[in-house]
C-alpha positions in Angstrom: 93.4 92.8 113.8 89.8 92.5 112.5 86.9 92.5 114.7 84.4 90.1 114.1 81.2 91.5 113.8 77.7 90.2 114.3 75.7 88.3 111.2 72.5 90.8 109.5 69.7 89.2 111.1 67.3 88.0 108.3 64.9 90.5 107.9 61.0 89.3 107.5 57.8 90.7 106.6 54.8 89.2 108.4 51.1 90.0 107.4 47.8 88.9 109.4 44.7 88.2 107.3 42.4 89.7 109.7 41.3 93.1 109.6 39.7 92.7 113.7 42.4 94.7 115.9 42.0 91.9 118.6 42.4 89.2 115.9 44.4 85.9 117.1 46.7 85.8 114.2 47.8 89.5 114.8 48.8 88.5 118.1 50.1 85.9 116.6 51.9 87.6 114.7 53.3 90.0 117.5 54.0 86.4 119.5 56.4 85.4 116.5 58.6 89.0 116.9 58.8 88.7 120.2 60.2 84.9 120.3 61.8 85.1 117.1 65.7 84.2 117.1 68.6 86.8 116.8 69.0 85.7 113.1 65.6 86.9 112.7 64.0 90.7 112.5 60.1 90.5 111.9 57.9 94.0 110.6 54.3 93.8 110.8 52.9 94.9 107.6 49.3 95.7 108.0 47.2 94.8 105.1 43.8 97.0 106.3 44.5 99.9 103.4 44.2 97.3 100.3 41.8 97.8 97.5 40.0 94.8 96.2 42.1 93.4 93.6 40.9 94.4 90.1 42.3 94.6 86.5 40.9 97.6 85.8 42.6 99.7 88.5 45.6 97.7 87.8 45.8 99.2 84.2 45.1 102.8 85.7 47.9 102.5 88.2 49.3 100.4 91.0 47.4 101.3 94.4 49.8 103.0 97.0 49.1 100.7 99.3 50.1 97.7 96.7 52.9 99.3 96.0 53.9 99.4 99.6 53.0 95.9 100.8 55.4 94.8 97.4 58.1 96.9 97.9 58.1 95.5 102.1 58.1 91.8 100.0 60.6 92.5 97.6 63.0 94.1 100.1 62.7 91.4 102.4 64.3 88.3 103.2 61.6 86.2 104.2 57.6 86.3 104.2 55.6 85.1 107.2 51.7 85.0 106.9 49.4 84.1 109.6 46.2 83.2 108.3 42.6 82.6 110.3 40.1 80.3 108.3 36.5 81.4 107.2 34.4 78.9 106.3 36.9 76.0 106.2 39.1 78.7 103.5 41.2 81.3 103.3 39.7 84.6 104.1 39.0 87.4 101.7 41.6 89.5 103.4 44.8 87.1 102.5 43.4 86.3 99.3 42.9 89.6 98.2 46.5 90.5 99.3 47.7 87.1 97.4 45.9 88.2 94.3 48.0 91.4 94.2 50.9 90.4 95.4 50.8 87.6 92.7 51.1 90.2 89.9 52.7 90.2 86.9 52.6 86.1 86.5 55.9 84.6 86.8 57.5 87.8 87.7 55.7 88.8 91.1 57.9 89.7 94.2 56.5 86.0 95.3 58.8 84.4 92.9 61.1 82.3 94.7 60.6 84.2 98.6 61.2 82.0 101.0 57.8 81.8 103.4 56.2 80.4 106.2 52.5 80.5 107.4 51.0 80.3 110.9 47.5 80.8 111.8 45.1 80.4 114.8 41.9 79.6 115.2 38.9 79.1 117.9 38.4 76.0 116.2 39.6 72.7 117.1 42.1 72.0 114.0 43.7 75.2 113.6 43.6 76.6 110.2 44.5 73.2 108.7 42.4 74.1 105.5 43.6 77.4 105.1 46.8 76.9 105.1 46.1 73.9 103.0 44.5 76.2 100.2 47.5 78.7 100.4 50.0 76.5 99.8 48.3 75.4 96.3 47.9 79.3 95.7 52.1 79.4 96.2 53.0 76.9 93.4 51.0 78.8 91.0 54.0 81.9 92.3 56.9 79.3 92.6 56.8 80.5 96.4 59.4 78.0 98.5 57.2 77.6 101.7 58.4 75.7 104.7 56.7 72.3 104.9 57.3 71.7 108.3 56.7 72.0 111.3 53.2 73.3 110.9 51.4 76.0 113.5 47.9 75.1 114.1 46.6 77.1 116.9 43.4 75.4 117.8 41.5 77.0 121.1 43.1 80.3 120.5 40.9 81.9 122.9 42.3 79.8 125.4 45.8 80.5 124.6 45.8 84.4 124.2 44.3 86.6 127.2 42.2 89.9 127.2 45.4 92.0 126.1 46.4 89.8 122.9 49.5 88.1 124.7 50.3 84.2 123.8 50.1 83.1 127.8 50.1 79.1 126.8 53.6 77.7 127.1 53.2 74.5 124.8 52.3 76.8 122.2 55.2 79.6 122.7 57.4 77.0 122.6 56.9 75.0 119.7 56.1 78.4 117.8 60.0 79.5 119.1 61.0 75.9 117.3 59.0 77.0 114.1 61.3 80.4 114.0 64.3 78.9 114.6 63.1 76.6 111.5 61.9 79.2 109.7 65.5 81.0 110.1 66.8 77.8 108.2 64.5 77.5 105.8 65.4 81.6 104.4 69.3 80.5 105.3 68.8 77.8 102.4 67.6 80.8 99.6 70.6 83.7 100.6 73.9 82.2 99.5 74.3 85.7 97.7 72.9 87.8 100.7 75.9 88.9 102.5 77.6 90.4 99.2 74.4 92.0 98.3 75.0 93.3 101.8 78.2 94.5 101.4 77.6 96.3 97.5 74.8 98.6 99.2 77.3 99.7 101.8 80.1 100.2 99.6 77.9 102.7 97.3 
């Protein structure tokens, strides 16, 4: 008799465009892992060891730490950015991380991954305009994002306390409905996934 055995929970890369230890969205971030569902298995990639994006050192040689942040992409089965916004944009950090993961046009690990953003923000509205700008940055990479629901975190500093922990309920739950979403959304992309699954494991 065969045993049924439990589904490979998707696996997802996340990535904080903040570099500040105490930043909201790396919380956020850490919020997301801990209420994520059981079909769901978010890594924190952290995106402090990235070179500024240049041509030049691109010719000489992929960066290790490009390398690494592509490799975490490529291998995974979802990609979950939480942005903060500078200056009514998208700051350098994500950007910079964009441009490189972005490479080679048309054929970047960005091509078709599933995503989702998040972001929070002292400000009232979130990081409307951040996420706004990112999402124009994802058609250029044929990136499927999820268009809704959308997590706005406005007033983060009242929502996270001194340690970095999402204490406000509202915002817990609704970001609990935005994984379970999220979970969806990758579900749509991996009709092949189980049997890629099941060729590594017959190797």
């Amino acid at each position: 008799m065969l045993q049924a055995t439990a589904p490979v929970p998707f696996q997802v890369v996340g990535v904080a465009g903040s570099l500040r230890q105490g930043s909201y969205n790396r919380a956020l971030l850490r919020a997301a892992q801990q209420l994520a569902p059981v079909a769901v298995q978010i890594r924190i990639h952290d995106l402090s060891e990235i070179p500024l994006f240049s041509e030049d050192v691109e010719r000489t040689g992929i960066p290790s730490a490009v390398a690494r942040l592509r490799e975490a992409v490529a291998g995974a089965d979802g990609f979950l950015i939480a942005t903060p916004e500078y200056n009514h944009g998208v700051p350098g950090v994500m950007k910079n991380a964009f441009d490189w993961l972005s490479r080679p046009p048309g054929r970047s690990v960005l091509n078709g991954k599933p995503s989702a953003m998040v972001g929070a923000s002292p400000g009232i509205t979130g990081t409307a305009r951040a996420q706004s700008q990112l999402r124009q940055s994802f058609v250029f990479t044929n990136t499927p994002v999820l268009p809704q629901p959308e997590v706005l975190v406005g007033r983060a500093h009242e929502k996270f306390d001194s340690e970095g922990r999402l204490t406000d309920e509202r915002t817990r739950q609704f970001l609990a409905l935005f994984l379970e979403a999220f979970a969806t959304w990758i579900g749509r992309f991996a009709e092949r996934r189980e049997p890629a699954f099941a060729a590594k494991e017959a190797r």
